[in-house]
Jmol script that loads the backbone (N, CA, C; Angstrom):
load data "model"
ATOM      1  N   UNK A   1      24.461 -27.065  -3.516  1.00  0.00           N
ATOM      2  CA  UNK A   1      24.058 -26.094  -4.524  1.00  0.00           C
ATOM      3  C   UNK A   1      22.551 -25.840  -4.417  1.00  0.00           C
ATOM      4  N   UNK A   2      22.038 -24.423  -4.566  1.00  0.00           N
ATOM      5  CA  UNK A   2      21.120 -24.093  -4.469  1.00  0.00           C
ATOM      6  C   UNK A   2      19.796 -24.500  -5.523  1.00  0.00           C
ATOM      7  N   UNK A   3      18.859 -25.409  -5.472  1.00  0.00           N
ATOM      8  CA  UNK A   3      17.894 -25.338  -6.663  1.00  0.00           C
ATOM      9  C   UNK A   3      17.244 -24.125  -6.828  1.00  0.00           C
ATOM     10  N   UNK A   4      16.422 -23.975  -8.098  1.00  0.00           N
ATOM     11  CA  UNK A   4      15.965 -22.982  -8.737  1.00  0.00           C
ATOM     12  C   UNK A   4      14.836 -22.769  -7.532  1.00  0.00           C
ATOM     13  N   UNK A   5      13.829 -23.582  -7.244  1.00  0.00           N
ATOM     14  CA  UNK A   5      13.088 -23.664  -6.402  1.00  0.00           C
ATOM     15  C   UNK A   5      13.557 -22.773  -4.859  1.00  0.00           C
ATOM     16  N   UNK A   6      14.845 -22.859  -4.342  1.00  0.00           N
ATOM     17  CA  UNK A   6      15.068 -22.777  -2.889  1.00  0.00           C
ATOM     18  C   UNK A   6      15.797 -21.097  -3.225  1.00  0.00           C
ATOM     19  N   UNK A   7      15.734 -20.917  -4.659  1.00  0.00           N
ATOM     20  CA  UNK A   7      15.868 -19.133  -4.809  1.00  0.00           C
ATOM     21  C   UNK A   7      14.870 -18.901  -5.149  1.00  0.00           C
ATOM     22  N   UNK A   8      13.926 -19.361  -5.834  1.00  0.00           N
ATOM     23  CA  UNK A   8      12.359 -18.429  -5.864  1.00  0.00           C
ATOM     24  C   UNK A   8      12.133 -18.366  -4.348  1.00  0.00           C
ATOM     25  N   UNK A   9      12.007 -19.568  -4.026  1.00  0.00           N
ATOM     26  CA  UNK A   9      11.846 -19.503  -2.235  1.00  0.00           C
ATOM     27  C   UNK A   9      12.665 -17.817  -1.379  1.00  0.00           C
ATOM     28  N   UNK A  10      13.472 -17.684  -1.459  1.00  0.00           N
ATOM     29  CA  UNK A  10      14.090 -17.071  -1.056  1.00  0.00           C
ATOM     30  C   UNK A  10      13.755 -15.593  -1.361  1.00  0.00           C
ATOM     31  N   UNK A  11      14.024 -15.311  -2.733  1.00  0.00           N
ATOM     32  CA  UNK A  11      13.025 -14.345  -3.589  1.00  0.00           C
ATOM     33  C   UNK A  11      11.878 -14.001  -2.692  1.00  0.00           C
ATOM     34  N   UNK A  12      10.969 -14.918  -2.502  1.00  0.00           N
ATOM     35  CA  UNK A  12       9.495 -14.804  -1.742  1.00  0.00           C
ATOM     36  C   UNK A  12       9.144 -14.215  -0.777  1.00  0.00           C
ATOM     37  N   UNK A  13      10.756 -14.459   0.482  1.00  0.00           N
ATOM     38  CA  UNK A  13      10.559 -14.277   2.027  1.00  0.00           C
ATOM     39  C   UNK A  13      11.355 -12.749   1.948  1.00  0.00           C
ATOM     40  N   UNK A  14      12.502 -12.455   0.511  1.00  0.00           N
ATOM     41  CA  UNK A  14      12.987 -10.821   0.704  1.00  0.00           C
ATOM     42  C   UNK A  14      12.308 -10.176   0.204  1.00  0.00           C
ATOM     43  N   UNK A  15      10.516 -10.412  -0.490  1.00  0.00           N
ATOM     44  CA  UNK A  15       9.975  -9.478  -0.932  1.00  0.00           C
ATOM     45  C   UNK A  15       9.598  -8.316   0.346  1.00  0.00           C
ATOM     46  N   UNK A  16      10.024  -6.806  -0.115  1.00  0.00           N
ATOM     47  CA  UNK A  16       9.302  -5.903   0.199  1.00  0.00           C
ATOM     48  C   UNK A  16       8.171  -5.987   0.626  1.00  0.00           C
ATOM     49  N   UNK A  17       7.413  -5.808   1.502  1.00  0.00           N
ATOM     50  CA  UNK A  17       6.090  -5.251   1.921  1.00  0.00           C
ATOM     51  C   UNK A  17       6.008  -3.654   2.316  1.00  0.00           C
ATOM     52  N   UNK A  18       4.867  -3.209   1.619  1.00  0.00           N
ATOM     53  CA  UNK A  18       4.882  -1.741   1.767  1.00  0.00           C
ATOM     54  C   UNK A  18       3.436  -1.570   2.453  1.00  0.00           C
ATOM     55  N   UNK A  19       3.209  -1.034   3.514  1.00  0.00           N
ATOM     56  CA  UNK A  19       2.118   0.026   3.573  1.00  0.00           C
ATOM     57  C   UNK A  19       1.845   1.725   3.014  1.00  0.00           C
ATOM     58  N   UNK A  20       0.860   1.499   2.560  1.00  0.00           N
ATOM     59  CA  UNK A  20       0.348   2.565   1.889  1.00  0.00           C
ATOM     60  C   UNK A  20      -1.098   3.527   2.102  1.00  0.00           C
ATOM     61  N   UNK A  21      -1.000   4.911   1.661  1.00  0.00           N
ATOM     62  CA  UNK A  21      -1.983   4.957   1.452  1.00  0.00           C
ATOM     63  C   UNK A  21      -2.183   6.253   0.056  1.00  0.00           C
ATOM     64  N   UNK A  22      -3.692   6.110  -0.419  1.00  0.00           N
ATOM     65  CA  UNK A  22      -4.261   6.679  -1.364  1.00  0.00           C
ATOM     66  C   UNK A  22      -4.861   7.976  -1.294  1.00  0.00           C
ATOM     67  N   UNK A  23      -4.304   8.943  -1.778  1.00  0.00           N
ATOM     68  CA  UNK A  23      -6.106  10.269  -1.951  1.00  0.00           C
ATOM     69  C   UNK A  23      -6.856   9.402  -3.363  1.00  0.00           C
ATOM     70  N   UNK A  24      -8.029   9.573  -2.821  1.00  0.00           N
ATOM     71  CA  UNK A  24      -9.227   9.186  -3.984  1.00  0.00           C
ATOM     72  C   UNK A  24      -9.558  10.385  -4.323  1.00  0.00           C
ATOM     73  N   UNK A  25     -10.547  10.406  -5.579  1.00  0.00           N
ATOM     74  CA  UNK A  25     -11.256  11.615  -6.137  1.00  0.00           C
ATOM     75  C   UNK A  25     -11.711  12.580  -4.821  1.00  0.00           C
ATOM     76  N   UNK A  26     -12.607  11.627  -4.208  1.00  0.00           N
ATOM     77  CA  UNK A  26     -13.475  12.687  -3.289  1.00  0.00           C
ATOM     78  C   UNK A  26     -12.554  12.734  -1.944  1.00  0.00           C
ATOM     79  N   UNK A  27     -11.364  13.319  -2.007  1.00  0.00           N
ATOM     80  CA  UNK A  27     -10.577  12.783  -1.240  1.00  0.00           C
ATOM     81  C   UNK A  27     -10.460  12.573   0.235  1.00  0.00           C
ATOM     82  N   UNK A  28     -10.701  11.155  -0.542  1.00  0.00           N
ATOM     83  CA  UNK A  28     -10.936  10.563   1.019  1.00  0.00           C
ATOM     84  C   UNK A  28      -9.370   9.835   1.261  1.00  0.00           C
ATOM     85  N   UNK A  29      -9.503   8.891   1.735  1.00  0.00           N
ATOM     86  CA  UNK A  29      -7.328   7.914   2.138  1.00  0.00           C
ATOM     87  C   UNK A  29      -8.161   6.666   2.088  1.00  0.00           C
ATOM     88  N   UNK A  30      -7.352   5.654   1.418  1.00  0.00           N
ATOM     89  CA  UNK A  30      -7.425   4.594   1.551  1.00  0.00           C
ATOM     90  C   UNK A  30      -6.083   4.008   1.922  1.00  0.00           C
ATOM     91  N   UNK A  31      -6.297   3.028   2.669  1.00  0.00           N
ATOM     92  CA  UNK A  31      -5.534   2.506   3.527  1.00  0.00           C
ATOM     93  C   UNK A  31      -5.076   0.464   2.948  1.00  0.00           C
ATOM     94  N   UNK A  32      -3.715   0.242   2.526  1.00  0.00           N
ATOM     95  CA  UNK A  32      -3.855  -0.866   1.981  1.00  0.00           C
ATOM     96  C   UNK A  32      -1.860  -1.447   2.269  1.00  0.00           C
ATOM     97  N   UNK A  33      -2.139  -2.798   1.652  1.00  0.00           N
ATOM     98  CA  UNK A  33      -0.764  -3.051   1.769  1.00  0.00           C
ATOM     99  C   UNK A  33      -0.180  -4.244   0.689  1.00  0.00           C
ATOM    100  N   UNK A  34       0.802  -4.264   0.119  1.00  0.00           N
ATOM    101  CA  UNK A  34       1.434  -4.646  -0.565  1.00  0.00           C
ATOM    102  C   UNK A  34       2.748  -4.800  -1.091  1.00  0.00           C
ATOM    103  N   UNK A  35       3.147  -5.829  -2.117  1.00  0.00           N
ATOM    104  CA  UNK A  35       4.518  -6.339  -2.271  1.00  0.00           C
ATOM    105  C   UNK A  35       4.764  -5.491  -4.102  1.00  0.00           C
ATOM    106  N   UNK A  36       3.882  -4.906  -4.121  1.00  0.00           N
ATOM    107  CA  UNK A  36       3.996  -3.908  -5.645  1.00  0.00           C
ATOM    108  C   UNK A  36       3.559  -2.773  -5.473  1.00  0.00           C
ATOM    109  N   UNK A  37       4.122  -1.804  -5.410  1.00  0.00           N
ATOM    110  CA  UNK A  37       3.204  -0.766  -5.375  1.00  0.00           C
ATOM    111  C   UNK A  37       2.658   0.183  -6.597  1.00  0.00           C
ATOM    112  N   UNK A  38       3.735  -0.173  -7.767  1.00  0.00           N
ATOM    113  CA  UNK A  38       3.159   0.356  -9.079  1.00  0.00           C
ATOM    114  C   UNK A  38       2.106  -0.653  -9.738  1.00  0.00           C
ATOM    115  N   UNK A  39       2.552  -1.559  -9.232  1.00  0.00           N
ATOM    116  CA  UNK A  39       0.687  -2.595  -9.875  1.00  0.00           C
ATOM    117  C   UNK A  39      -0.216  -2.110  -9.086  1.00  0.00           C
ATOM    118  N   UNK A  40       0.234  -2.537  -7.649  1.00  0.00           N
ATOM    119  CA  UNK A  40      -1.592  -2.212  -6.932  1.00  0.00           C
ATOM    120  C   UNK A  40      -2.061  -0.791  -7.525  1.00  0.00           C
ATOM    121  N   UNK A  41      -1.457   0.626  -7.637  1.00  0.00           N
ATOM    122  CA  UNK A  41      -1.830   1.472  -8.028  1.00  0.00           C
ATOM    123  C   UNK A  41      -2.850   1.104  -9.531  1.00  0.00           C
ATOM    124  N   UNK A  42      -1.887   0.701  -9.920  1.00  0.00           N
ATOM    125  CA  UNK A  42      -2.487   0.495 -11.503  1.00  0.00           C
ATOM    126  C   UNK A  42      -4.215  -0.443 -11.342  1.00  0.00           C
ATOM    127  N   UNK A  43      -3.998  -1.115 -10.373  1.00  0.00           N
ATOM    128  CA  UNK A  43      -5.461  -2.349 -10.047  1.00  0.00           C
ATOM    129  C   UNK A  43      -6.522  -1.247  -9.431  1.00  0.00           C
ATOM    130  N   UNK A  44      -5.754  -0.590  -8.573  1.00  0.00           N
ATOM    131  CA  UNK A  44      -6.603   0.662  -8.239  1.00  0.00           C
ATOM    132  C   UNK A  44      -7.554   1.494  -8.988  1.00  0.00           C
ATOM    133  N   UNK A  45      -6.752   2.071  -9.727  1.00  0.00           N
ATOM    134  CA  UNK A  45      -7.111   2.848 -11.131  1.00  0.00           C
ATOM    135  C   UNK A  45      -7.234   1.933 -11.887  1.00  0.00           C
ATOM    136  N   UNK A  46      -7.761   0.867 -11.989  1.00  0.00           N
ATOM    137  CA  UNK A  46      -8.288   0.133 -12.984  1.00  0.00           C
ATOM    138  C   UNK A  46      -7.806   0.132 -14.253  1.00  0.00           C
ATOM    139  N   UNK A  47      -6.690   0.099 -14.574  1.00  0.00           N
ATOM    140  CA  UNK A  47      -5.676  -0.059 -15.682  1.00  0.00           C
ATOM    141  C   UNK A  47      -5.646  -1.709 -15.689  1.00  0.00           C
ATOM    142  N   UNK A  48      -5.406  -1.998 -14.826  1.00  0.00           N
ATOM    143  CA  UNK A  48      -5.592  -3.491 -14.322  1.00  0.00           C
ATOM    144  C   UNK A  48      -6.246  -4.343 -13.382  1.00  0.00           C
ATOM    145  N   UNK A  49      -6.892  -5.317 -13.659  1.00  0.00           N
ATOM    146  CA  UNK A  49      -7.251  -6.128 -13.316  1.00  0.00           C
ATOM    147  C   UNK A  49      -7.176  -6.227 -11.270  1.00  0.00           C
ATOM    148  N   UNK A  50      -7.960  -5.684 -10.687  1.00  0.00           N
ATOM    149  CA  UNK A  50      -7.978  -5.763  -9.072  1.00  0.00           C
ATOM    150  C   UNK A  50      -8.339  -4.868  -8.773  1.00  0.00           C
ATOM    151  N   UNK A  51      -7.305  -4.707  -7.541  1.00  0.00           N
ATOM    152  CA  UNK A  51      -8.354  -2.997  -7.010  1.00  0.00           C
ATOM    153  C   UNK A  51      -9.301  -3.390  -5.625  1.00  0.00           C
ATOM    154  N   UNK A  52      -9.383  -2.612  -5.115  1.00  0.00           N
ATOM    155  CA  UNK A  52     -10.662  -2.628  -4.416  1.00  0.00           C
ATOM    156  C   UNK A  52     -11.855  -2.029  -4.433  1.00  0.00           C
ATOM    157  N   UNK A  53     -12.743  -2.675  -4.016  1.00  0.00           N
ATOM    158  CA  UNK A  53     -14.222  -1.848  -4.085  1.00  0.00           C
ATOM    159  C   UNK A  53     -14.434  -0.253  -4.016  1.00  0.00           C
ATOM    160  N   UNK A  54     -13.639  -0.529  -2.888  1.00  0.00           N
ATOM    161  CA  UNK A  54     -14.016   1.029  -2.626  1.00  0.00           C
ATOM    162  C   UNK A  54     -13.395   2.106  -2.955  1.00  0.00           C
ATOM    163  N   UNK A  55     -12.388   1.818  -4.048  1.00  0.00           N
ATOM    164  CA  UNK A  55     -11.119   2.611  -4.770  1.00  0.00           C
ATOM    165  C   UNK A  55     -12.394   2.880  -6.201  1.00  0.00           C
ATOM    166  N   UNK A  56     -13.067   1.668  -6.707  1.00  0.00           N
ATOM    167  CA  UNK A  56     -13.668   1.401  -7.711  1.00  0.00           C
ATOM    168  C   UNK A  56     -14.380   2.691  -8.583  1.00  0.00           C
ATOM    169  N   UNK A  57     -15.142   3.165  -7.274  1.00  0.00           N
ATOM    170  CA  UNK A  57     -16.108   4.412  -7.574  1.00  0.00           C
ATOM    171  C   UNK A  57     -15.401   5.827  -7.186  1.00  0.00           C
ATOM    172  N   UNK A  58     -14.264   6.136  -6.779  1.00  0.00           N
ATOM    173  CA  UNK A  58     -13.696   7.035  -6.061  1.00  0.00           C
ATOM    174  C   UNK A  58     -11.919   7.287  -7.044  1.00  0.00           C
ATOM    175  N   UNK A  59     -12.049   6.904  -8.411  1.00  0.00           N
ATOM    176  CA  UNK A  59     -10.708   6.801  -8.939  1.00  0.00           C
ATOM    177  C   UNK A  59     -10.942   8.161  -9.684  1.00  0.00           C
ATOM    178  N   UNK A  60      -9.881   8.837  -9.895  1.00  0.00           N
ATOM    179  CA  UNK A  60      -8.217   8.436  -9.984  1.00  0.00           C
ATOM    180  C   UNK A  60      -7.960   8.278  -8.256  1.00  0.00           C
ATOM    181  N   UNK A  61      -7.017   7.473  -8.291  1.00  0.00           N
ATOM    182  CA  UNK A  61      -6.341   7.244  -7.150  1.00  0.00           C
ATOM    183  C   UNK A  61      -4.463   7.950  -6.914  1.00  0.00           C
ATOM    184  N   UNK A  62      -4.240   8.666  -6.082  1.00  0.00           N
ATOM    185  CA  UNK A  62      -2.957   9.004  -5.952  1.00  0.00           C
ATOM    186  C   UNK A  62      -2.379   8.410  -4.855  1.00  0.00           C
ATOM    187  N   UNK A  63      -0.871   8.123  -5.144  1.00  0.00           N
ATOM    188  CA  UNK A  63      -0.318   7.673  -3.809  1.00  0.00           C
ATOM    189  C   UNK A  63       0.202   8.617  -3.048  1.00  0.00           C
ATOM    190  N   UNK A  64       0.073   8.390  -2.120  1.00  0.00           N
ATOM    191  CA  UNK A  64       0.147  10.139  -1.391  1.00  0.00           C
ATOM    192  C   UNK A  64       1.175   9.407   0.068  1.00  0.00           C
ATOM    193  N   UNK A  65       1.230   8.148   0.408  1.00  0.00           N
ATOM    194  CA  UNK A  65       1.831   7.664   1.540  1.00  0.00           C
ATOM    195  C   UNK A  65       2.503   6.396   1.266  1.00  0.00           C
ATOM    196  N   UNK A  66       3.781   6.092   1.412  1.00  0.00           N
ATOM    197  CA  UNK A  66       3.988   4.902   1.555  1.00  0.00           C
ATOM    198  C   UNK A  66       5.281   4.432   2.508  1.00  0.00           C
ATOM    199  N   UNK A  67       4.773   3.307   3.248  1.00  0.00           N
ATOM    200  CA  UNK A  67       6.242   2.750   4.528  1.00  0.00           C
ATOM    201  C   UNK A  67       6.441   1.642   4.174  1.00  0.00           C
ATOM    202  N   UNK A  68       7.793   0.737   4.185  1.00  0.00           N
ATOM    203  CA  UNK A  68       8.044   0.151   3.870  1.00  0.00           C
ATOM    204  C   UNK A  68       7.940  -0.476   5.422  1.00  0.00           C
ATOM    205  N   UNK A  69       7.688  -2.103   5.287  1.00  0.00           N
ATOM    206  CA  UNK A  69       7.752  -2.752   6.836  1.00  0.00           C
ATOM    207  C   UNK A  69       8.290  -4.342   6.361  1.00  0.00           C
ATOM    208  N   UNK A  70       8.822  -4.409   7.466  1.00  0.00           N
ATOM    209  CA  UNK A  70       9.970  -5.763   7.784  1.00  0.00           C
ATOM    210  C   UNK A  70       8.983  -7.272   6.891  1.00  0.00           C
ATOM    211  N   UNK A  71       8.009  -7.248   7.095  1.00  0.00           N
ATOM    212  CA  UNK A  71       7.406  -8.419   6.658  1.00  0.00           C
ATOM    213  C   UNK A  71       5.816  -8.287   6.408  1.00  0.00           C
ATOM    214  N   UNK A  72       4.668  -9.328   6.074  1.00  0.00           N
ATOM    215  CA  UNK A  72       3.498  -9.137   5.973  1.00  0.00           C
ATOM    216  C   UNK A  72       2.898  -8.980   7.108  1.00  0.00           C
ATOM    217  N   UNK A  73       3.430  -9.504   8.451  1.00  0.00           N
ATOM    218  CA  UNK A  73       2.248  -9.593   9.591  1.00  0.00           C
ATOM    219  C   UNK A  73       2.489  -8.140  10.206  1.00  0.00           C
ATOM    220  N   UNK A  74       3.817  -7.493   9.976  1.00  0.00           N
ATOM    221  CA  UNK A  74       4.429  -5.897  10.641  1.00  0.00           C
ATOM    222  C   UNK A  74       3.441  -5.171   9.157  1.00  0.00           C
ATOM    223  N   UNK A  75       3.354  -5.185   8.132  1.00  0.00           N
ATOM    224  CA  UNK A  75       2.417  -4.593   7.247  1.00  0.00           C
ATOM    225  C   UNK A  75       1.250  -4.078   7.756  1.00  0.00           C
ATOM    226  N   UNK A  76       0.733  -5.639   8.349  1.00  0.00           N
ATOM    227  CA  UNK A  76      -0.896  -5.833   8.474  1.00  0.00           C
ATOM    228  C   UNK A  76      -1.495  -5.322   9.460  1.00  0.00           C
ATOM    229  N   UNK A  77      -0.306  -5.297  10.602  1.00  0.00           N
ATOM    230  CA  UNK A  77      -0.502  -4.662  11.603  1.00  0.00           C
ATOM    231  C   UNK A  77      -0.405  -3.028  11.708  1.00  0.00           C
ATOM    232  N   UNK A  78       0.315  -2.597  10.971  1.00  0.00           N
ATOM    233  CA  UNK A  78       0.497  -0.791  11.164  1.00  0.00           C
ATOM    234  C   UNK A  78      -0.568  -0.492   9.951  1.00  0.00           C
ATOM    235  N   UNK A  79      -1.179  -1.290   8.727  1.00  0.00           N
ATOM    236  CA  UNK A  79      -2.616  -0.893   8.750  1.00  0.00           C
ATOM    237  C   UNK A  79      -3.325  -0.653   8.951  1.00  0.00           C
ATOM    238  N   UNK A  80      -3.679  -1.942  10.347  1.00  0.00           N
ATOM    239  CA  UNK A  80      -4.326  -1.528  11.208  1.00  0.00           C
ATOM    240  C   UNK A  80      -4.340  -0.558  11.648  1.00  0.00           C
ATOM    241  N   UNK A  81      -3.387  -0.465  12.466  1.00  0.00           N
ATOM    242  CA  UNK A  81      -2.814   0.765  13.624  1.00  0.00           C
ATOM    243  C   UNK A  81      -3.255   2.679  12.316  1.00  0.00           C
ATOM    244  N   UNK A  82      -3.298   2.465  11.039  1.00  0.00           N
ATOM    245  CA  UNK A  82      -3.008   3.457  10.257  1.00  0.00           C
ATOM    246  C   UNK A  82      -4.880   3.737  10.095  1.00  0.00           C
ATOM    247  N   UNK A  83      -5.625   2.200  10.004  1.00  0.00           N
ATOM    248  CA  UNK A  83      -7.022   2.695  10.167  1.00  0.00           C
ATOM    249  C   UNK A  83      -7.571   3.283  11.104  1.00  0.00           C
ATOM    250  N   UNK A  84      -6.959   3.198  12.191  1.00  0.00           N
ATOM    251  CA  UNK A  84      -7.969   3.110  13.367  1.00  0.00           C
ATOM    252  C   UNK A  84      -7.398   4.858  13.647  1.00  0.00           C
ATOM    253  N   UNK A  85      -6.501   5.598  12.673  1.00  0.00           N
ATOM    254  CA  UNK A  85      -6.083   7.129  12.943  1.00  0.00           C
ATOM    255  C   UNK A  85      -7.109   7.427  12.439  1.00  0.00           C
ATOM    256  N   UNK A  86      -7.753   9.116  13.023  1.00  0.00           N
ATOM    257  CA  UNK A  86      -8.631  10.026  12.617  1.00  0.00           C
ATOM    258  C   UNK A  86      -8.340   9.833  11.668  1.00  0.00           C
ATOM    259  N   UNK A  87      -9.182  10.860  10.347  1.00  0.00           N
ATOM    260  CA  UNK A  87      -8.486  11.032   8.995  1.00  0.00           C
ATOM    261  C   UNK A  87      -7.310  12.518   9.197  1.00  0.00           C
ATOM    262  N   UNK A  88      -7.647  13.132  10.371  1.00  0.00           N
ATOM    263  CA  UNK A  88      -6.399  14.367  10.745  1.00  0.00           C
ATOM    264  C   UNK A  88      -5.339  14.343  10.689  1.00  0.00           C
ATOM    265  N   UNK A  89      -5.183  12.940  11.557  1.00  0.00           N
ATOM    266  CA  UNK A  89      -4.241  12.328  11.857  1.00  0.00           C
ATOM    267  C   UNK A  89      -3.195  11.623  10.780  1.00  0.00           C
ATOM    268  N   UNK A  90      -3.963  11.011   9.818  1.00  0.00           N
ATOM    269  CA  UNK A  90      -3.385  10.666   8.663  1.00  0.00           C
ATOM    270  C   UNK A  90      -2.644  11.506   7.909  1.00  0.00           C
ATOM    271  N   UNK A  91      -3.849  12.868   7.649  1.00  0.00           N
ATOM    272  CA  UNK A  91      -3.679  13.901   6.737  1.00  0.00           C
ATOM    273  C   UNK A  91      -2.057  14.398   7.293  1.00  0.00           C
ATOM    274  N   UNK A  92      -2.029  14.350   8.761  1.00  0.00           N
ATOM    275  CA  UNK A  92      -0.452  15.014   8.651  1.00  0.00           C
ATOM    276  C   UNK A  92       0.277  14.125   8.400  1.00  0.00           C
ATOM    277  N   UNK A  93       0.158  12.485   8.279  1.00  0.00           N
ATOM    278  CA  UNK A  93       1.359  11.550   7.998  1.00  0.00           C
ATOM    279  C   UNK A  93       1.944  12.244   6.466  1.00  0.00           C
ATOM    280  N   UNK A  94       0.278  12.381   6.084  1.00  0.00           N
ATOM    281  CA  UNK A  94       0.364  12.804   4.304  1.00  0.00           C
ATOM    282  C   UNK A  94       1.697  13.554   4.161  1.00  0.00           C
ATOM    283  N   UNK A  95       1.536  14.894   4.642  1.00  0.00           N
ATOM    284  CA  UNK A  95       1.992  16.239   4.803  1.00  0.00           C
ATOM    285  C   UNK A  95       3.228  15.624   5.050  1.00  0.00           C
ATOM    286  N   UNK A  96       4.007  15.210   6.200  1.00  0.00           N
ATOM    287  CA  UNK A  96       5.020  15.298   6.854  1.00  0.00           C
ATOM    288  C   UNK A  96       5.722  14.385   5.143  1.00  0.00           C
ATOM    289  N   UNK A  97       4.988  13.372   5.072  1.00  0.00           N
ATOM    290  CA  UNK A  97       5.873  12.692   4.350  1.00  0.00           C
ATOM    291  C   UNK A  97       6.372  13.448   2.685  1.00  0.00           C
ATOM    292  N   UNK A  98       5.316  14.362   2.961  1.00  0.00           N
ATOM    293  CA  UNK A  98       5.468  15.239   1.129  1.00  0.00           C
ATOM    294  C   UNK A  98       6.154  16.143   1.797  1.00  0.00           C
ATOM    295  N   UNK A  99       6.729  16.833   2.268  1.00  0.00           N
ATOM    296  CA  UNK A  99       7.281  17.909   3.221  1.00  0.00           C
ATOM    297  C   UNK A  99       9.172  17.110   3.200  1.00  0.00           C
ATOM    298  N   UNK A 100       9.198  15.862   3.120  1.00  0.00           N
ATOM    299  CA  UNK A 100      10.529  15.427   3.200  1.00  0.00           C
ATOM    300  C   UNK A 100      11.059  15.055   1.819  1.00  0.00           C
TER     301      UNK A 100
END
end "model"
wireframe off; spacefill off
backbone 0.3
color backbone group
């Protein structure tokens, strides 16, 4: 029989990971990743507690992109891969994905 412990456990490893990204005020994209995406928004926009710096001075924040990926290190990695795009390049992920 399963302890309470070895289903939070479990719970832990089927959380969702999402990559995302943001238009800021001056719209620029921010580029981020996470297992909530209506909190981080909210930490963003400073409703709550987090956020990042550079969301800080540049809010309201919209979500304008988001992919869902297999785990944290496939997250962390197409972040990457999502920073290192022009912002052109992004702008059509934007598009294509509001377009569907």
């Amino acid at each position: 029989m399963a302890t309470k412990s070895d289903c939070q456990a479990a719970e832990k490893t089927e959380q969702a990971w999402w990559v995302y990204l943001l238009r800021c005020s001056d719209q620029s994209l921010y580029c981020g990743i996470t297992t909530q995406l209506d909190k981080r928004l909210r930490q963003h926009n400073g409703e709550i507690t987090g956020g990042a710096r550079y969301t800080q001075s540049r809010r309201p924040c919209q979500l304008v992109y988001q992919e869902r990926a297999e785990n944290r290190q496939a997250a962390l990695k197409r972040e990457y891969h999502l920073k290192q795009l022009p912002k052109a390049a992004k702008e059509r992920l934007v598009s294509i994905n509001n377009s569907l």
